[in-house]
Every structure is written in structure tokens, then in C-alpha cells.
LUMNU-215238 format. One record per residue (C-alpha): residue in three letters; chain; x, y, z. Coordinates in pm, 1 decimal, padded with zeros to 6 digits. Layout:
% residues N
[ALA, A, [X, Y, Z]];
...
***
This chain:
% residues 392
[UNK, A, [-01462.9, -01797.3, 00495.5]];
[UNK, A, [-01253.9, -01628.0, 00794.4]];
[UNK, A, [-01068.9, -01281.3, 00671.3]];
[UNK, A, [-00756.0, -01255.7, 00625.9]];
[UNK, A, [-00518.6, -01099.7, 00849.1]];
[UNK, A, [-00420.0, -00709.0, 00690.5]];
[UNK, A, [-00096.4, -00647.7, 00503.4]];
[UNK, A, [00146.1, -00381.3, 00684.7]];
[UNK, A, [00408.0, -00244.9, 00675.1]];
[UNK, A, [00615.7, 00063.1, 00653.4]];
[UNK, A, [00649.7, 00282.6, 00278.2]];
[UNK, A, [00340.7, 00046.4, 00131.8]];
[UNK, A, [00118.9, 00219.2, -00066.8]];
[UNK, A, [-00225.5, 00135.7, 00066.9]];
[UNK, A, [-00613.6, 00221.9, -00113.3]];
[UNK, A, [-00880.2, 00204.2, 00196.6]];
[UNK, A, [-01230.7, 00242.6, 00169.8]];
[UNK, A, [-01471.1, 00232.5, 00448.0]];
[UNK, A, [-01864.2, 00203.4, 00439.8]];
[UNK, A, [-02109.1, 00300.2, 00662.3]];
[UNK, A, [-02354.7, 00052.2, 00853.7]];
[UNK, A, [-02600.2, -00095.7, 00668.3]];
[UNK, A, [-02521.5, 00156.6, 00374.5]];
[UNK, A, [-02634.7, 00413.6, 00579.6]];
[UNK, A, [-02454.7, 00772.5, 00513.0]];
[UNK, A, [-02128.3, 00862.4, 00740.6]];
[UNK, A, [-02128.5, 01241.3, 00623.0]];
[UNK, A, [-02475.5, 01406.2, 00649.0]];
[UNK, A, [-02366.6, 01790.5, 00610.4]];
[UNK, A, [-02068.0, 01963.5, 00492.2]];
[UNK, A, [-01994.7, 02000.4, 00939.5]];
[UNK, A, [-01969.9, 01629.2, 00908.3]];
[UNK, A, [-01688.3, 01567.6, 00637.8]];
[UNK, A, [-01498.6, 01907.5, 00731.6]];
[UNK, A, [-01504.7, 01704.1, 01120.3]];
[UNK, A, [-01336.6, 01408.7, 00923.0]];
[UNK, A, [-01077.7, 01556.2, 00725.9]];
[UNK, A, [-00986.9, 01780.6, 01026.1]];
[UNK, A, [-00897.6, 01447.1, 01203.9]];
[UNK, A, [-00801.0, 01317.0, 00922.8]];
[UNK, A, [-00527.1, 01601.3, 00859.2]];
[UNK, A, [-00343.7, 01566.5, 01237.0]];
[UNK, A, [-00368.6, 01217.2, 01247.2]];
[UNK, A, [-00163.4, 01221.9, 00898.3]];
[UNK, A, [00113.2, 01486.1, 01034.0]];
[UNK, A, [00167.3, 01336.0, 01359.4]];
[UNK, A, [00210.7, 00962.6, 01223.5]];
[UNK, A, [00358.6, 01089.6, 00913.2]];
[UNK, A, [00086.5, 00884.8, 00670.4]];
[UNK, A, [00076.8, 01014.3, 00362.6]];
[UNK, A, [-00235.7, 01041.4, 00162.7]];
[UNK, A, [-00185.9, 01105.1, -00234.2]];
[UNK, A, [-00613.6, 01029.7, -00307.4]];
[UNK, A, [-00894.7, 01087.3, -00080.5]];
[UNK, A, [-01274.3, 01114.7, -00154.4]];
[UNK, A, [-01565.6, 01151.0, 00063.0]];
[UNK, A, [-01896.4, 01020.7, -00058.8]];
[UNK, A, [-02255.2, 01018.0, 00158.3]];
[UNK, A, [-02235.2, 00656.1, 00260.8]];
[UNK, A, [-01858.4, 00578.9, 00243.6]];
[UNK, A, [-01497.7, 00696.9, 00144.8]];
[UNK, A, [-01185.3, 00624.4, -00019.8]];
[UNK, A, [-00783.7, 00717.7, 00103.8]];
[UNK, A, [-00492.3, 00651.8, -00100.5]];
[UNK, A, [-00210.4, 00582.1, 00179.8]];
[UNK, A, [00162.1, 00529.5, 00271.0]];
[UNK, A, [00220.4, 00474.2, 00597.1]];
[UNK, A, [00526.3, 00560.5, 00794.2]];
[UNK, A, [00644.9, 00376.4, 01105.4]];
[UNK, A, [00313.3, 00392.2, 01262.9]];
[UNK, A, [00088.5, 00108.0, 01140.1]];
[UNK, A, [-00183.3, 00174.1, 00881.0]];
[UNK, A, [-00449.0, -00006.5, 01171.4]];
[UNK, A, [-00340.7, 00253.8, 01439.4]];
[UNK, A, [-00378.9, 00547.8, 01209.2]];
[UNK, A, [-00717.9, 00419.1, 01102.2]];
[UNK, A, [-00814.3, 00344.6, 01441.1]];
[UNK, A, [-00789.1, 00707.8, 01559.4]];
[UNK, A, [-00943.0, 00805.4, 01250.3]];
[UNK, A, [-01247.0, 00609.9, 01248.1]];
[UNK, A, [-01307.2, 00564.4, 01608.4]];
[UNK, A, [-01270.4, 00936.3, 01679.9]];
[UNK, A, [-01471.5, 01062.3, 01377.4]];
[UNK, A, [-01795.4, 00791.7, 01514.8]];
[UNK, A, [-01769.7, 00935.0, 01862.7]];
[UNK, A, [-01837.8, 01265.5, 01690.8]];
[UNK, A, [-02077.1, 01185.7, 01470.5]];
[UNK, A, [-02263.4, 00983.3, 01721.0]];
[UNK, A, [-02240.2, 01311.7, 01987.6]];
[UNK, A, [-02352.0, 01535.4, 01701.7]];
[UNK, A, [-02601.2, 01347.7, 01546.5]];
[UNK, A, [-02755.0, 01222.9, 01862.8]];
[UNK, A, [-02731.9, 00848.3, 01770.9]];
[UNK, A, [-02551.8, 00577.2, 01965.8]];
[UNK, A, [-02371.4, 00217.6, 01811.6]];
[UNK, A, [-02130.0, 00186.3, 01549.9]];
[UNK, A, [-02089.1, 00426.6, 01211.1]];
[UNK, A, [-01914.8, 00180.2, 01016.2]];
[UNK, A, [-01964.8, -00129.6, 00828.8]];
[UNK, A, [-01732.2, -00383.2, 00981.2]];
[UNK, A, [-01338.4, -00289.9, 00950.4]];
[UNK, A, [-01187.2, -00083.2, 00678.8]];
[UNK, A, [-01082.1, -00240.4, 00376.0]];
[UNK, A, [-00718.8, -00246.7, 00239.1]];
[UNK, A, [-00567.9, -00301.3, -00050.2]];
[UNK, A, [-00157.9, -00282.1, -00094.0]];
[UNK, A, [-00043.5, -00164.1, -00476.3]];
[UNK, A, [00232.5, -00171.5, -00650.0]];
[UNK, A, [00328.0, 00198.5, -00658.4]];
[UNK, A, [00496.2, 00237.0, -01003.2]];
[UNK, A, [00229.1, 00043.9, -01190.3]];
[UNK, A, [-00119.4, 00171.1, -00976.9]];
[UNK, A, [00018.9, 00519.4, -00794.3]];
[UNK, A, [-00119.1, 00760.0, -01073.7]];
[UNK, A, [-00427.2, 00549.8, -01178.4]];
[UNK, A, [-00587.0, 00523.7, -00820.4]];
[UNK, A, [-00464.6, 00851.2, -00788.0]];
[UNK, A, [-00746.2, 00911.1, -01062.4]];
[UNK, A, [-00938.5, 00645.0, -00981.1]];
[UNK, A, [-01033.4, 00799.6, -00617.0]];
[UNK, A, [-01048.8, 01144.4, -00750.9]];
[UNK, A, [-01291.4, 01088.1, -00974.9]];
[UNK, A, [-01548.0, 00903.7, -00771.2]];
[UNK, A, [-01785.0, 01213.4, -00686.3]];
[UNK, A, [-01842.7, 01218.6, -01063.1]];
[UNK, A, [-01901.8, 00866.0, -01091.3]];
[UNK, A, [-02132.9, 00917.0, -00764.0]];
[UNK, A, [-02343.6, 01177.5, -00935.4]];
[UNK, A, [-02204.8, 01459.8, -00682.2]];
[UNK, A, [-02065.6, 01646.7, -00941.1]];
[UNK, A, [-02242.3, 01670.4, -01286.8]];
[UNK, A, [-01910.2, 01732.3, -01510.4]];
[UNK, A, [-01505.8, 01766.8, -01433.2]];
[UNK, A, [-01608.7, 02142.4, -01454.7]];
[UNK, A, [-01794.5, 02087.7, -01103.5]];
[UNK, A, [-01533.1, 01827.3, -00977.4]];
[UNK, A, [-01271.6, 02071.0, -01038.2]];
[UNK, A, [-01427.1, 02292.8, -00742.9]];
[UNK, A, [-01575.0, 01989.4, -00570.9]];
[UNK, A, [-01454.1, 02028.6, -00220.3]];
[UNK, A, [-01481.9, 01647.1, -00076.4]];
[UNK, A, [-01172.0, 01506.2, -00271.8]];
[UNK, A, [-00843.6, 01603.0, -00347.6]];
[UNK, A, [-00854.1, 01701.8, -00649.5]];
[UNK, A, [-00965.3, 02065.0, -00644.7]];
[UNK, A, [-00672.1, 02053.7, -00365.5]];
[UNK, A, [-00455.5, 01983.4, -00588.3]];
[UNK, A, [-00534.8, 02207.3, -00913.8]];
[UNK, A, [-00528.5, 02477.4, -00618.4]];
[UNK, A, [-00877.8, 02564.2, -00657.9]];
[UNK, A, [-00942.3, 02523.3, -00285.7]];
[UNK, A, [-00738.7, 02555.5, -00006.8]];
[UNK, A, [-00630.3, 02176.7, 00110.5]];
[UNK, A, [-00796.3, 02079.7, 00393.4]];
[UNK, A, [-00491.1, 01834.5, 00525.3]];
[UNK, A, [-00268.9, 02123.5, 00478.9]];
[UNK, A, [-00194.4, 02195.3, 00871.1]];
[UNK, A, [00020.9, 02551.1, 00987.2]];
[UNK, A, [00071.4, 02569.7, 01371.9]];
[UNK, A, [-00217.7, 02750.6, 01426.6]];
[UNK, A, [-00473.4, 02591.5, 01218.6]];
[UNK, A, [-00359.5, 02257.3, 01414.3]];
[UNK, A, [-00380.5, 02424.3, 01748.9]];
[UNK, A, [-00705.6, 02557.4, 01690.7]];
[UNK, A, [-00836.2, 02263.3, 01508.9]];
[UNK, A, [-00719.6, 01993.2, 01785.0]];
[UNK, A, [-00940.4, 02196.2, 02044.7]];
[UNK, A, [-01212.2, 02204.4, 01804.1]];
[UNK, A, [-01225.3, 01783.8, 01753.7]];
[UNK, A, [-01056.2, 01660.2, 02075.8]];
[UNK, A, [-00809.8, 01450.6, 01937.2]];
[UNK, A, [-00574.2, 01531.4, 02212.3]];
[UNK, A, [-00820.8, 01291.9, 02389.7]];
[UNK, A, [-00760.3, 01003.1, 02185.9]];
[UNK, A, [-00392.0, 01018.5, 02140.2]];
[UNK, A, [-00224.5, 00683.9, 02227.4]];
[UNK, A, [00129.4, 00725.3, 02383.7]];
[UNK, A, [00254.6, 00436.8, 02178.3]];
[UNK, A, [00229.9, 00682.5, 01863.3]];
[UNK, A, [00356.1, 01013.4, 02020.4]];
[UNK, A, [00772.9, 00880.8, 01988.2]];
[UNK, A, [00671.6, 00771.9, 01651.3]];
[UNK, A, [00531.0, 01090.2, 01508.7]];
[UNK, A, [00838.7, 01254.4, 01335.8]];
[UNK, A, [00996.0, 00925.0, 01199.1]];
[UNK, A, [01076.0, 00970.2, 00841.7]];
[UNK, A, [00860.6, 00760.3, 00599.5]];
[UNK, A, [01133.7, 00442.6, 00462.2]];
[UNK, A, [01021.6, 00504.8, 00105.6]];
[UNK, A, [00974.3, 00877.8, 00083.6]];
[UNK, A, [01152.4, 01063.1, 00363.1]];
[UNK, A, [00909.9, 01275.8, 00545.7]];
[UNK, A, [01113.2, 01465.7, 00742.8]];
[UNK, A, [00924.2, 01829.1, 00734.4]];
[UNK, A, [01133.6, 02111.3, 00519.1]];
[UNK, A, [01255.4, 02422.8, 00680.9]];
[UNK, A, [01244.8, 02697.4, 00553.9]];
[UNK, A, [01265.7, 03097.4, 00693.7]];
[UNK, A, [00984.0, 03301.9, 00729.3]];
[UNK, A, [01155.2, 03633.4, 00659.4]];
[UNK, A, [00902.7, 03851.1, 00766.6]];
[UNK, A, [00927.7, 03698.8, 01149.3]];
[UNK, A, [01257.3, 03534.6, 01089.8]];
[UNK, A, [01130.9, 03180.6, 01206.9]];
[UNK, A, [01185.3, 02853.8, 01095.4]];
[UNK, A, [00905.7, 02717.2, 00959.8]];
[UNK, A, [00827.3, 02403.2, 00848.2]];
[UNK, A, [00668.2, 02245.8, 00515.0]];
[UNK, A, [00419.2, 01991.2, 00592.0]];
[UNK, A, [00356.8, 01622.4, 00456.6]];
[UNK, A, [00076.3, 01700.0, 00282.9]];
[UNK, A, [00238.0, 01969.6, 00149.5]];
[UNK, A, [00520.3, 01778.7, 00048.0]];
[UNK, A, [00270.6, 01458.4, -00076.9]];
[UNK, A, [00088.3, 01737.8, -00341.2]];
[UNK, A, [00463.6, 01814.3, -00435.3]];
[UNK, A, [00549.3, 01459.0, -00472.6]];
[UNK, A, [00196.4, 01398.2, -00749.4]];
[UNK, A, [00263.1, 01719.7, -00942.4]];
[UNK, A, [00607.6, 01592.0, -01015.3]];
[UNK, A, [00461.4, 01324.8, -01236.5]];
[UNK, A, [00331.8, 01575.3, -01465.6]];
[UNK, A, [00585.2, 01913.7, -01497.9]];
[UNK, A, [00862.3, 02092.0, -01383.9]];
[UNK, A, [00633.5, 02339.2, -01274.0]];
[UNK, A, [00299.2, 02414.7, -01103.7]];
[UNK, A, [00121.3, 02557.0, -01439.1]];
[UNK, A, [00251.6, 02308.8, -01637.6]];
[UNK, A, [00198.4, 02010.3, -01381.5]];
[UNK, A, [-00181.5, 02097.4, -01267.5]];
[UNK, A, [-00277.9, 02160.7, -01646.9]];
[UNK, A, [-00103.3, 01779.9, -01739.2]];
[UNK, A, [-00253.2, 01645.1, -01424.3]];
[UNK, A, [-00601.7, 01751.8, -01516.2]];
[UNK, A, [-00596.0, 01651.3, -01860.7]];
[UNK, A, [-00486.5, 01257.3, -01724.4]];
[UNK, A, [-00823.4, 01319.9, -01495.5]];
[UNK, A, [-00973.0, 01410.9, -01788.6]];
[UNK, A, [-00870.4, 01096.3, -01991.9]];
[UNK, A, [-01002.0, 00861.8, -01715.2]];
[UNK, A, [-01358.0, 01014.6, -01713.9]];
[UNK, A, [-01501.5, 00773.8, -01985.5]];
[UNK, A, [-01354.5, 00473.0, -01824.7]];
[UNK, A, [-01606.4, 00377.5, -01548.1]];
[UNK, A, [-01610.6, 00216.0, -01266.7]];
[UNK, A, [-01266.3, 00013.9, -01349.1]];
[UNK, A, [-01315.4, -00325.5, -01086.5]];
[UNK, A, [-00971.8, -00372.2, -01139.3]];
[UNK, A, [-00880.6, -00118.6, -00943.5]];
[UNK, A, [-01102.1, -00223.0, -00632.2]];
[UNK, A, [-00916.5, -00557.8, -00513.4]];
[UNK, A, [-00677.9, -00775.4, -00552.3]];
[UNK, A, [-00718.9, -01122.1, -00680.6]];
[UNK, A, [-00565.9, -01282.0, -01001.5]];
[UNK, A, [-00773.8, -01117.0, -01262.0]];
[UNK, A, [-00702.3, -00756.5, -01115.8]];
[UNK, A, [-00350.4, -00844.1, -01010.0]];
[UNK, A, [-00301.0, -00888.7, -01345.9]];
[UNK, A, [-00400.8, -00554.7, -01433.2]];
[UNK, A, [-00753.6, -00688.4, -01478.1]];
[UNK, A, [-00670.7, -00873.8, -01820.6]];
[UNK, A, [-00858.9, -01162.9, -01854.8]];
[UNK, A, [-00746.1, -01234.4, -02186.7]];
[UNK, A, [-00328.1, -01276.4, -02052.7]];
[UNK, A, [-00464.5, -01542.9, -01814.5]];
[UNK, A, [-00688.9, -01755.8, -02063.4]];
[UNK, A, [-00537.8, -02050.4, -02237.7]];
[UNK, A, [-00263.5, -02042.2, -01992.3]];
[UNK, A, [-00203.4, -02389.3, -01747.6]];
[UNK, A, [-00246.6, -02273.5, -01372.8]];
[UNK, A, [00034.0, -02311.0, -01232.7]];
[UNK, A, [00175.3, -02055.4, -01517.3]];
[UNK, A, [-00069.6, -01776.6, -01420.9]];
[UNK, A, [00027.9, -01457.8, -01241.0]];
[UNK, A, [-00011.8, -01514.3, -00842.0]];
[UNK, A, [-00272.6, -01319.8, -00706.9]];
[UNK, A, [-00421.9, -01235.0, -00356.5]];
[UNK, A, [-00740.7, -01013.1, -00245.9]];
[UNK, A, [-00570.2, -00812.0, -00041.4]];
[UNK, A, [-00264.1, -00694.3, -00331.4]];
[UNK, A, [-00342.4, -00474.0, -00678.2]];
[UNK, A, [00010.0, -00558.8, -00849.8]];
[UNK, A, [00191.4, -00805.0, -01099.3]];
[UNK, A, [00210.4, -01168.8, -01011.4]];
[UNK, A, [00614.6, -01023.6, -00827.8]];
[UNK, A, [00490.1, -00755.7, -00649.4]];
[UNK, A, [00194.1, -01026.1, -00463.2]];
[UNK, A, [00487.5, -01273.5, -00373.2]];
[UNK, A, [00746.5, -01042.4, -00264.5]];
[UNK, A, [00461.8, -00868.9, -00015.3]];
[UNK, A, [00334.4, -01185.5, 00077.3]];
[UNK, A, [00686.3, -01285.7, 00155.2]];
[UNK, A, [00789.5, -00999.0, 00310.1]];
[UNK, A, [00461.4, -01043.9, 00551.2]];
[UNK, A, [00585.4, -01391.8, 00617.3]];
[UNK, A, [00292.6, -01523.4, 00412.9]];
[UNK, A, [00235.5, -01786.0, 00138.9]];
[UNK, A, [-00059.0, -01905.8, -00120.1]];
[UNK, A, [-00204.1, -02202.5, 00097.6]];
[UNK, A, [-00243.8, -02360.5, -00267.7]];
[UNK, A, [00152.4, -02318.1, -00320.4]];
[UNK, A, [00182.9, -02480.7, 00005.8]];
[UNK, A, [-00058.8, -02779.4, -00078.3]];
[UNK, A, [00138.7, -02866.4, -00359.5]];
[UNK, A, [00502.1, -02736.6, -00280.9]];
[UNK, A, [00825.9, -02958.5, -00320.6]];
[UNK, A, [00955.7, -03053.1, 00016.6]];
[UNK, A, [01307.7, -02922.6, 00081.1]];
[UNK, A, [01439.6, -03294.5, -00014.5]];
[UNK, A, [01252.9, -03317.0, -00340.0]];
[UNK, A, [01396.6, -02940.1, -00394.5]];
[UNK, A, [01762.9, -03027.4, -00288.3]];
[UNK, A, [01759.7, -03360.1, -00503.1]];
[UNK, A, [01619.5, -03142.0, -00809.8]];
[UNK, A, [01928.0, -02935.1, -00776.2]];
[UNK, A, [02157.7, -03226.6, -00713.3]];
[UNK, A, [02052.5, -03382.0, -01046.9]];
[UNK, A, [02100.5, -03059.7, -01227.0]];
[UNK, A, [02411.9, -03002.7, -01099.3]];
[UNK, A, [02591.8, -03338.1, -01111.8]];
[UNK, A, [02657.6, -03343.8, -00740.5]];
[UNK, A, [02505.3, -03550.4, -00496.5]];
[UNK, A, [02243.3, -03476.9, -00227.1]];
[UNK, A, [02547.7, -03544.4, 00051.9]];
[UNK, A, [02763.0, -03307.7, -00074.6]];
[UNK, A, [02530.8, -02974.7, -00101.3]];
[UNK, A, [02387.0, -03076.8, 00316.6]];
[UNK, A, [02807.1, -03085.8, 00388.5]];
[UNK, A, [03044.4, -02789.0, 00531.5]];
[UNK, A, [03239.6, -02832.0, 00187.1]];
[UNK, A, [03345.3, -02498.8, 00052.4]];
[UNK, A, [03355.8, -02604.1, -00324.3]];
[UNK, A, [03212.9, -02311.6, -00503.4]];
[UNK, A, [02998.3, -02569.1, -00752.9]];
[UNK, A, [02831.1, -02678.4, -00411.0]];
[UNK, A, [02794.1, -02297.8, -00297.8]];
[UNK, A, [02581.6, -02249.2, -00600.7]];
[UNK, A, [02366.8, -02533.7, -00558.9]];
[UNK, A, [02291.4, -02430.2, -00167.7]];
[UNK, A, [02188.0, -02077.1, -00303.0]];
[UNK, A, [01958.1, -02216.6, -00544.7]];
[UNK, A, [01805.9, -02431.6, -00273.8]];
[UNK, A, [01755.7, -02116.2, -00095.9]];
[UNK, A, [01597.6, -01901.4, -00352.5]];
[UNK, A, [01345.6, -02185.3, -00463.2]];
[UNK, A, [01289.5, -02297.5, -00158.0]];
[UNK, A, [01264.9, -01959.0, 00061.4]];
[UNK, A, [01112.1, -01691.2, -00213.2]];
[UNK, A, [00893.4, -01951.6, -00413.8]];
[UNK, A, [00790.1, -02220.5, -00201.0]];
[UNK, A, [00776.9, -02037.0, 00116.7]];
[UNK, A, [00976.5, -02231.0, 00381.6]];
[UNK, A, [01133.4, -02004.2, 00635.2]];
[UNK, A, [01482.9, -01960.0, 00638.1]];
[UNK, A, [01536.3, -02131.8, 00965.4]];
[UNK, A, [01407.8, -02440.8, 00781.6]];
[UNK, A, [01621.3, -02421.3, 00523.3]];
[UNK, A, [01931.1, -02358.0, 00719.4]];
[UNK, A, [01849.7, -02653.6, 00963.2]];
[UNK, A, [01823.6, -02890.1, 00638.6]];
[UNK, A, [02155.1, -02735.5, 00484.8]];
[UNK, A, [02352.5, -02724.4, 00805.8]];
[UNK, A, [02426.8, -02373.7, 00707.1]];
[UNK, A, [02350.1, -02059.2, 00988.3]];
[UNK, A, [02025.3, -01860.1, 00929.6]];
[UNK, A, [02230.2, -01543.3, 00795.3]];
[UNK, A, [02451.0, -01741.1, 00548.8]];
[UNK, A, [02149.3, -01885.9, 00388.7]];
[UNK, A, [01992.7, -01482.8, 00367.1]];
[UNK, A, [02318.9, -01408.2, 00206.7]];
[UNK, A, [02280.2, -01661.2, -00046.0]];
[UNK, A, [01915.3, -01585.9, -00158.4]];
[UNK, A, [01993.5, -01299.0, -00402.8]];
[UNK, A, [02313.2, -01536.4, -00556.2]];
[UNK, A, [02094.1, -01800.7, -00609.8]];
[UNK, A, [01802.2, -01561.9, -00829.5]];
[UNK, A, [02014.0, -01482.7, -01065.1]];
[UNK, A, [02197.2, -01838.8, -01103.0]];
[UNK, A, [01831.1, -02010.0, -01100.7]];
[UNK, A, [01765.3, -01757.0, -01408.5]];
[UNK, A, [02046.5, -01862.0, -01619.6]];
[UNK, A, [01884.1, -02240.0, -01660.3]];
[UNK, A, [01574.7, -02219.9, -01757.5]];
[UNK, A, [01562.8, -02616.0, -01763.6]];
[UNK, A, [01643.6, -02585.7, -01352.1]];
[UNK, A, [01375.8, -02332.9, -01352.8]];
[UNK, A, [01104.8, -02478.1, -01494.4]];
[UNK, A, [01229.9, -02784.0, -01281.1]];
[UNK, A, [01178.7, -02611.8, -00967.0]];
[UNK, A, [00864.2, -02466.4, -01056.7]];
[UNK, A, [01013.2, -02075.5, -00966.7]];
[UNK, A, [00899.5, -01769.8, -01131.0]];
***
């Protein structure tokens, strides 16, 4: 089966894991994984990625991303290929590091944030690297000892650690131009415009940075202050201990987009099931609305989709009007409606591109946009249109 093409784009939250070749180990020493998250720590500042998770194991690791305006495949890019230069030069091998590409997986923030959050964190103990949370809590390969403030975080750049530290790894070699007018763009979702603030024994502006700012941004879940947050925040690691490996939590699909209940999907006819999609860890909404946003449909929704005439008769029926009159310039605010609800079922359920649908209605591309919110909430007042039109 040929992979599919990765979901981007800017303020998703993004789990990626990476293996090496053959199962072979990527971090060999301590020199090896402090080399990675040194690279790991500019590349994040300057393309203004946040990472809330990350976890290095022998043979592979896990990051917990939101990108900014710089694509998660450019950021990963620099990562990866940098990090396997140095390891190679190091190590005195030669050929690749990695096991094929990264692996990706977009998640609904609200429903996934704090459980992969966990999830990640607690992957040394799983792995056998750290014999209780007692070790973990001082284990220095993931972010959680970061984040209780047991160890100083390693993605936590001031302007001389990131001087010093871009000599040390060379990454002003491998700096594509393409990113360098990106690197202060604020993140769409979370802002990440740096803080100032004044150093008042130099009086200099200084500046707070992402990662910072991210660590802020978990704690905040748990307290209104540090003490209160970290203790909170390890007691939910604490709770999550017993619970395993948790598949659900490593892909998408139907089964884990439904938060890995089998038992909500049983019994149930198909076309009634939550949507799902390998590459998404969210509710049956979150997988079409990404999938729609990425200009993307279920190639099984297409199979068996209404065309736009068996949609626009549907809604003719329903609404006691005729086919004619909904594809005509009248302004009658019964036809309106109807040309909304064409455009909701046909744009954000079936997947037809608005174009399409605008050609069909005689309507311009940005009317029919207009109309697509306007026809969600009429479609949801008849259920018996619903159901008729197959929408969710």
C-alpha cells in the first residue's frame, strides 16, 4: 500500500516518533542524545516549534509538536539529517541512522494534549530505563524531570548557551534560507512571540524563550502556581503509570480515533461509525475537519458519495422547491437556505471542492464559502434532511 502524504499545517499539535535502522540504537552515550537535543533546542527557537513531550530511548524517540509557520517536514529535516551527519562523523559509520521517514500523528489538542503529554513522558519507565517514577523524576532523556525542575531543560536556550552551542553542532551549516524570514513568526494557535522582560542588574531586555513559555503553557493545566502545578502534574504522571503501553495513543485509525473504544463502535451500521484515518488521534470531527482543511477526503466516502445532483434534488424534495429554482440567481431567502445546505453537505461531508459546487449552483466561489457555516446549523435543525444527506 503507497503512504500517505503527511498532514501539515500551522498550530497542529503533532506526536512524532522516529526509529533507528533496522532497530539499531540512534543514541549510544549520553554525548549522543545531549548532540540531539542541542539541535533539537535551536531548531525549535528559530522555527518557533513547540515541543510540550519529548523522550529519548536507545533505538528511537518520541516529540510532542506544534508547529509554527515553518512546516513540521522542514523542522524535522534539519533535525534528523543534521543529528545523522553527526552521529555518522562521531561514530565512524557511514549510510542512513533512521528507519525510513518520521512518523506523524495530528491530535486533537483538548482531548489528547495532557495524555500524550504523559504518554511520552513516561516511556523510559515503560522502556526499563528507569526502575520507578522515583528514577524518572531525575531521568534526564525526557521532559519530565524538565519540567518538575529537577534538571535544568535542555531546550531552554539564553544567548550564550545558543551561541556557544551552534559552534559546538554546526547547525549554522545546515540552515536553509527559506526558514531564516520565518523564524520569529508567531505560532497561529499559541502566539510565540518571545516575552521581554528587564534584566535589572545589566538593564537589558531580555527575552523569555518558547520553551520557556511551552513549560509555562503545561503547568497551567495543573495550578496557579509552580508548587502547586509540578506537585498536580506529577501526581497525573503518577496515575498513568499502571496503564501500559495504551495503542490508542500510537495512531490514528477508527478504533483509536475513537479514543480506542471498541465497545462505542460495535453493533453500530458503518456508515454510523466515527471517521477515522492513520494519520489523526481525535473524534470522528476533529479527522474530517483536518482532512478537509488538508483538502483531503475518505476514498470510501468518495466511492459511495451522492453526486451534487442527487444532493441538490435531496434538498429540493425537502424543501418543496424545485431543482430549477435553487441552480437560479433568485434571491428568495427559502432558496438561499437550500443553496447553503447544498454547500455544507456537499463541501464538509462529501468532499467536493467549492469550485464544484459553485459551478453547479451558478453562485461565485466566495458566496458559496459564505454560505457553508449557514447551512450547518440549518442542516442540524432537520434531522430527517440529515439523515437524508447522510451528514454528521
Amino acid at each position: 500500500m503507497p503512504r500517505q502524504p503527511r498532514l501539515d499545517a500551522p498550530g497542529l499539535l503533532q506526536h512524532v516518533m522516529a526509529r533507528g535502522i533496522e532497530g539499531r540504537k540512534i543514541f549510544r552515550d549520553d554525548k549522543d542524545c545531549e548532540s540531539f537535543l542541542d539541535r533539537l533546542g535551536i531548531i525549535l527557537e528559530e522555527t518557533q516549534t513547540q515541543c510540550y513531550a519529548w523522550a529519548l530511548i536507545p533505538n528511537h524517540f518520541h516529540l510532542l509538536l506544534r508547529t509554527g509557520h515553518t512546516p513540521l517536514s522542514k523542522v524535522m529535516r534539519r533535525l534528523m539529517t543534521g543529528y545523522a551527519v553527526t552521529f555518522n562523523k562521531r561514530h565512524k559509520r557511514s549510510g542512513h541512522l533512521f528507519q525510513n521517514r518520521y512518523k506523524s500523528i495530528v491530535c486533537e489538542e483538548d482531548a489528547y494534549l495532557l495524555e500524550l503529554i504523559r504518554y511520552i513522558h513516561l516511556n523510559p519507565l515503560r522502556a526499563g530505563l528507569a526502575n520507578d517514577l522515583k528514577e524518572l523524576d531525575k531521568y534526564p532523556w525526557t521532559g519530565h524531570s524538565a519540567i518538575l525542575g529537577h534538571r535544568k531543560n535542555p531546550l531552554i536556550l539564553n544567548s550564550l548557551d545558543k551561541n556557544l552551542r551552534r559552534r559546538r553542532i554546526g547547525i549554522h551549516h545546515f540552515h536553509p534560507g527559506s526558514d531564516e524570514g520565518q523564524k520569529n513568526h508567531p505560532d497561529p494557535v499559541n502566539p510565540a512571540c518571545p516575552v521581554e522582560f528587564e534584566n535589572h542588574s545589566t538593564g537589558v531586555q531580555e527575552k523569555t524563550s518558547l520553551a520557556e513559555k511551552t513549560v509555562e503553557d503545561i503547568l497551567i493545566h495543573f495550578g496557579d502556581t509552580i508548587k502547586v502545578a509540578r506537585k498536580r502534574y506529577r501526581q497525573f504522571i503518577k496515575n498513568g503509570v499502571d496503564q501500559g503501553k495504551r495503542p490508542e495513543l500510537q495512531g490514528g485509525g477508527l478504533v483509536r480515533s475513537a479514543g480506542g473504544n471498541k465497545a462505542g463502535l460495535l453493533g453500530r451500521k458503518k456508515e454510523e461509525r466515527e471517521k477515522g484515518d492513520e494519520r489523526i488521534l481525535g473524534s470522528g470531527d476533529f479527522v474530517i475537519e483536518v482532512l478537509r482543511e488538508a483538502g483531503e477526503i475518505f476514498e470510501s466516502l468518495i466511492e459511495k458519495r451522492m453526486s451534487l445532483e442527487e444532493i441538490i434534488d435531496a434538498v429540493a424534495q425537502y424543501m418543496g422547491v424545485s431543482i430549477e429554482e435553487i441552480k437560479s440567481s433568485s434571491r428568495k431567502r427559502k432558496l438561499s437556505y437550500a443553496r447553503s445546505v447544498v454547500a455544507y453537505a456537499a463541501i464538509r461531508n462529501m468532499g467536493y471542492k467549492g469550485t464544484e459546487v459553485a459551478k453547479v449552483l451558478s453562485l461565485s466561489p466566495g458566496t458559496v464559502s459564505q454560505n457553508i457555516d449557514k447551512g450547518k446549523i440549518l442542516i442540524h435543525k432537520h434531522k430527517e434532511l440529515k439523515v437524508k444527506l447522510q451528514t454528521t
